[in-house]
Every structure is written in C-alpha cells, then in structure tokens.
Backbone bond lengths (Angstrom), bond angles and torsions (degrees), N, CA, C in turn:
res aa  C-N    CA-C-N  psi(-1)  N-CA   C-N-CA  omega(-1)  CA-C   N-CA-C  phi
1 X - - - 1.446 - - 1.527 111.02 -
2 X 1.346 112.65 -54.29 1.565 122.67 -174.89 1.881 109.98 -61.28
3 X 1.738 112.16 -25.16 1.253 105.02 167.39 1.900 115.85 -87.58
4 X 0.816 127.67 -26.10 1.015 148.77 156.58 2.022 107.11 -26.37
5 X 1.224 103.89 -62.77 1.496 119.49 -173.69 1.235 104.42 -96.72
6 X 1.026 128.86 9.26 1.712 124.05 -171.02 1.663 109.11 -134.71
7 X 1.602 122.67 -35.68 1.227 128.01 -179.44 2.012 104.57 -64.58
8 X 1.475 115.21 -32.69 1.607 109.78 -176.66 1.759 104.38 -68.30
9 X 1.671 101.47 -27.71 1.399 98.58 -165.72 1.816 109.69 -76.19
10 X 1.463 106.91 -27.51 1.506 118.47 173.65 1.558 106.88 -58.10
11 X 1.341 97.60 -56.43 1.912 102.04 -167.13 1.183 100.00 -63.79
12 X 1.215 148.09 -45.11 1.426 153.25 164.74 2.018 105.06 -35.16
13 X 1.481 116.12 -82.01 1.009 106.74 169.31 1.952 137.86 -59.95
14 X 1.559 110.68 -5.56 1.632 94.45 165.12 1.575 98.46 -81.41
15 X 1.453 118.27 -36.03 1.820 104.61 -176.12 1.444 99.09 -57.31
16 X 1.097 125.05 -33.81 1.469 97.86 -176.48 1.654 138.06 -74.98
17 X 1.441 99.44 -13.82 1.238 140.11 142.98 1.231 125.01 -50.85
18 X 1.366 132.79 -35.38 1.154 134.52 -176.28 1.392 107.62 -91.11
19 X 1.505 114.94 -37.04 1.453 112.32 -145.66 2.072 82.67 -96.52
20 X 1.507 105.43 -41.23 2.244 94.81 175.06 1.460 92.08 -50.95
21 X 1.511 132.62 -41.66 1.649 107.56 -154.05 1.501 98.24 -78.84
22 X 1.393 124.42 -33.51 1.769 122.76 175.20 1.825 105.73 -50.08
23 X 1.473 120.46 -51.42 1.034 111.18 174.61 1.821 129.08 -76.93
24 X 1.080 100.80 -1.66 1.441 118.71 169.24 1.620 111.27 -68.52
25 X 1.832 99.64 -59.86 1.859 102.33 -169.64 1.199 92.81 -67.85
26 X 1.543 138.26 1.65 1.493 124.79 -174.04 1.656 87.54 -83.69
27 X 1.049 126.33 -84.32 1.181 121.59 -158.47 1.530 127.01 -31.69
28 X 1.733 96.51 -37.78 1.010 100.19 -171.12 1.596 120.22 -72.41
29 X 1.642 104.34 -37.22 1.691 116.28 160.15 1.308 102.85 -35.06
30 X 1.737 129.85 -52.51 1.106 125.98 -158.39 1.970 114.78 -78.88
31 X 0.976 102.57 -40.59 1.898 106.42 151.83 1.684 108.11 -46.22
32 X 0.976 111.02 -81.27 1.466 122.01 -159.92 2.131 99.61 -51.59
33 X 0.998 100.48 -16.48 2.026 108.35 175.24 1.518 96.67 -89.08
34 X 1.125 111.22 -53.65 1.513 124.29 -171.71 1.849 99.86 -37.87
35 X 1.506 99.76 -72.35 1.720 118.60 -178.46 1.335 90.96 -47.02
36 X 1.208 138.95 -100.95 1.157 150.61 -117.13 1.838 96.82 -73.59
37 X 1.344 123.53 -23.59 1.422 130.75 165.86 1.609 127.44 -60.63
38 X 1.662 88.78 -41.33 1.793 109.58 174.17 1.474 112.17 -66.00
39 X 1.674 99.65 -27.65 1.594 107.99 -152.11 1.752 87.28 -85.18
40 X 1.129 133.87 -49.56 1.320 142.25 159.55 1.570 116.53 -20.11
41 X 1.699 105.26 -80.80 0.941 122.94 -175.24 1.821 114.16 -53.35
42 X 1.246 113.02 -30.23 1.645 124.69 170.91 1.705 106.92 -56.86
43 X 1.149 113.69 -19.68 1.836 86.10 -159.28 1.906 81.17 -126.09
44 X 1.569 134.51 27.70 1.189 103.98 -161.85 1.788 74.87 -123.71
45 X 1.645 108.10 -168.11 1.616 120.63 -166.11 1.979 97.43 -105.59
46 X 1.605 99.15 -3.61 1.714 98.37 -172.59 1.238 100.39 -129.35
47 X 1.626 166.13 63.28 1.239 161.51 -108.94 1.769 77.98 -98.96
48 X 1.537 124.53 -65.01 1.344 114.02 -119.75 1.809 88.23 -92.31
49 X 1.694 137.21 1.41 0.762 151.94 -176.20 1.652 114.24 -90.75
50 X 1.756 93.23 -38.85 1.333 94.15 -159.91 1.747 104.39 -92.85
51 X 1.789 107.95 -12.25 1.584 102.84 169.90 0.851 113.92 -78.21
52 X 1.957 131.72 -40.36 1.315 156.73 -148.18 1.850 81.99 -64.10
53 X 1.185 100.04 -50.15 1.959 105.17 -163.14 1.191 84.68 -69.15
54 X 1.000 150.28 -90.72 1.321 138.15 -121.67 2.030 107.52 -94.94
55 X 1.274 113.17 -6.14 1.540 106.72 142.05 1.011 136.84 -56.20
56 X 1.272 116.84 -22.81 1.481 128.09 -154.56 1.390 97.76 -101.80
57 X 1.322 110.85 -67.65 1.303 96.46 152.60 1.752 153.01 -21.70
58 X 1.474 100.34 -57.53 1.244 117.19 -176.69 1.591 109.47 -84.75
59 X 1.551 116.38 -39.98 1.559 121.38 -172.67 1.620 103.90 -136.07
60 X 1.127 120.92 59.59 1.399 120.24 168.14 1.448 120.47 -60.40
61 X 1.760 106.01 128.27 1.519 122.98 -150.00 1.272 120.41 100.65
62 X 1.452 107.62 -19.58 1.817 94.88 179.76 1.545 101.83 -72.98
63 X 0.807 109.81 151.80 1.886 126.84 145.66 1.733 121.15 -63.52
64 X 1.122 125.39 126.87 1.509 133.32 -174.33 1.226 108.07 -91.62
65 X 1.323 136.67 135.80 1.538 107.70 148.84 1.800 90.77 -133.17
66 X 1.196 114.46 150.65 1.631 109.28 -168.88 1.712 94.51 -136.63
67 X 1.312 119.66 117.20 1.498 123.84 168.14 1.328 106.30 -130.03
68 X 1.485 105.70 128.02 1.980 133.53 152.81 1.110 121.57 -111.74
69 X 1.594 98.26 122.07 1.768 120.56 153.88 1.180 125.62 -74.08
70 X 1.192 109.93 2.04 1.597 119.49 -170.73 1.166 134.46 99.25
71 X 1.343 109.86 -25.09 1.592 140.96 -161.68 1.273 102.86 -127.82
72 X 1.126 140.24 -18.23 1.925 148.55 -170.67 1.844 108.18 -145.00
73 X 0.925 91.67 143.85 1.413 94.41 157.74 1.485 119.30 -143.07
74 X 1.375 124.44 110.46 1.513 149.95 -178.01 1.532 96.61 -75.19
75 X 1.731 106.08 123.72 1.507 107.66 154.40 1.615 102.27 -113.36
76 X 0.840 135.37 124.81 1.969 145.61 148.08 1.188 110.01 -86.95
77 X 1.778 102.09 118.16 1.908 105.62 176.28 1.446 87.85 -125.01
78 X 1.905 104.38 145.68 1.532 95.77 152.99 1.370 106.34 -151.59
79 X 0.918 123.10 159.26 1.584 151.24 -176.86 1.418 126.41 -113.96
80 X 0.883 121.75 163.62 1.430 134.30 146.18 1.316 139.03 -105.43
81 X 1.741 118.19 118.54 1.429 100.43 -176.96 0.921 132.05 -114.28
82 X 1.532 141.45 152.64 1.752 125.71 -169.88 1.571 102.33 -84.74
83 X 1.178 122.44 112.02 1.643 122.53 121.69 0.958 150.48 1.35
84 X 1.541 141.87 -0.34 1.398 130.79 -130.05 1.944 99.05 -87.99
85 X 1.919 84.20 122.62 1.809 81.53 160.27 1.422 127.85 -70.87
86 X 1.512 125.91 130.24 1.481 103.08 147.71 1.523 169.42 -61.02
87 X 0.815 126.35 103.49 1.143 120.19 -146.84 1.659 144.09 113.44
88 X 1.541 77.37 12.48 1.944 84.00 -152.44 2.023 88.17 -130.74
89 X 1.164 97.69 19.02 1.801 97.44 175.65 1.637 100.09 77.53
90 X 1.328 103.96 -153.62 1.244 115.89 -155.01 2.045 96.14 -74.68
91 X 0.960 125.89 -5.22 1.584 139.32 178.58 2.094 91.30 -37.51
92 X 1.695 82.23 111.70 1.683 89.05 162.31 2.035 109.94 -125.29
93 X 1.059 96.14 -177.94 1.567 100.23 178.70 1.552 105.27 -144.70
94 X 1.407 130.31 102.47 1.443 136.80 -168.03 2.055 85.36 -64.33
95 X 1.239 96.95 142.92 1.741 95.85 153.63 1.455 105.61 -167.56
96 X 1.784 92.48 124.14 1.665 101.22 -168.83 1.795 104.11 -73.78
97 X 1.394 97.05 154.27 1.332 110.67 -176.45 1.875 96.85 -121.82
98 X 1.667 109.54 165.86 1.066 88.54 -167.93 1.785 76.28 -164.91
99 X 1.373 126.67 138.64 1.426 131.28 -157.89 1.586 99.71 -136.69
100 X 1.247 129.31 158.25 1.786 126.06 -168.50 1.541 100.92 -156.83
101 X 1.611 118.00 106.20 1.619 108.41 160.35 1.465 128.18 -116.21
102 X 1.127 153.45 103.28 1.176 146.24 172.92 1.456 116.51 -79.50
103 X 1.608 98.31 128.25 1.630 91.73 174.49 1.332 101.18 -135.17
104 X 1.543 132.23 159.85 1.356 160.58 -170.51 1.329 94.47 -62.30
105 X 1.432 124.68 113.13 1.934 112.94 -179.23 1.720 99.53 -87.37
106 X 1.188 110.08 147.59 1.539 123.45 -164.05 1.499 97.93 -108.12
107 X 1.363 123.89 163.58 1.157 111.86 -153.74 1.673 84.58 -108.42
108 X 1.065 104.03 136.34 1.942 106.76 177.15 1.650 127.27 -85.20
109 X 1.409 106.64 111.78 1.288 116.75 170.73 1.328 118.53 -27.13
110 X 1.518 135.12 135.06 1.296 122.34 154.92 1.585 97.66 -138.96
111 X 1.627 109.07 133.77 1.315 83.84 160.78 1.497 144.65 -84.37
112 X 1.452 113.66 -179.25 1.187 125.59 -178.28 1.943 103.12 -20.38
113 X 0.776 149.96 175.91 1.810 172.92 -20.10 1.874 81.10 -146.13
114 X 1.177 132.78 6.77 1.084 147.52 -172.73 1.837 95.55 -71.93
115 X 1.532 105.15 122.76 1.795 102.01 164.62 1.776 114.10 -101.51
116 X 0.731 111.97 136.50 1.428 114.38 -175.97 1.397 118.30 -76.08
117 X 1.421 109.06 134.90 1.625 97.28 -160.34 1.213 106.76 -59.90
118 X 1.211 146.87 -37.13 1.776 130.43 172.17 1.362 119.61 -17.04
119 X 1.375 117.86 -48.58 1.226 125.18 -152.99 1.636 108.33 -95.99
C-alpha cells in the first residue's frame, strides 16, 4: 500500500529534478558563451561586432548587449528558457536567464603603416 502512494510521488519529484538540472546546464552554457565572447571581444579592434558574431553562432536566440570603457569590455546575453513540468502535459514555465562577463580589453596589435579598421 505505502509503495503504491509513494512511488507516483518519487517519479513526480526526479522529473522535477531532471527538468531544474536541464535548466541549470542552460544557464550555465549561457555563462561559459558569455566569457568566452568577452574574451574575444577583449583582444579584437570591434568588441561589440566581434561577440555579436560569434553568439550567434555559438547561442542563437540570445540577446547581446556589448559595453566598453576602454579599459573592460562587458558582454550581457539573455535568453529564455522552457521549464517543462512532468507530468502535467504539455504545462511549460518560460524563465529568463541572463549571463555577465567582463574582461580586461588588450591593446591590439597593428602593424607598422597598418590603419586599424576603426579608423
């Protein structure tokens, strides 16, 4: 009897388990794009061009936002992720995610008589 009333309540809670840890590696994919975008955008002559490209690539659907002080360069990505309960039919729960990297901007090589595309 006692497994009977207790095994629906288990299967119920590992999906729920499964589906926070699915939305968990999302976020975390979305950090680990974030860094590796900033880290890009730090050593190039176009920061907000050169993350924008390679988000799109790597996490198509995020949102970009790319800001420099001169001295840092900030990438902000965010998304949205589905939720899905188990057990409960097609029942989802949108929940935005939102990832932040700053990296040290490096000053960019050009060579000699070389103009830098900025200019």
């Amino acid at each position: 009897m006692e497994f009977a009333l207790l095994m629906p309540l288990f299967a119920v809670m590992c999906g729920c388990v499964i589906a926070v840890t699915a939305v968990c590696m999302q976020l975390l994919a979305l950090g680990d794009t974030a860094r590796n975008a900033a880290r890009l955008a730090a050593v190039t002559v176009d920061p907000e061009a050169t993350a924008t490209g390679f988000v799109a690539r790597v996490s198509p659907g995020s949102v970009v936002h790319v800001s420099t002080d001169g001295t840092t360069v900030t990438v902000t990505l965010r998304r949205t992720a589905t939720l899905r309960l188990p057990f409960v039919g097609r029942a989802t729960v949108p929940l935005p995610l939102s990832a932040s990297a700053t990296m040290v901007a490096e000053p960019v090589m050009v060579p000699d008589g070389a103009v830098p595309a900025s200019h």
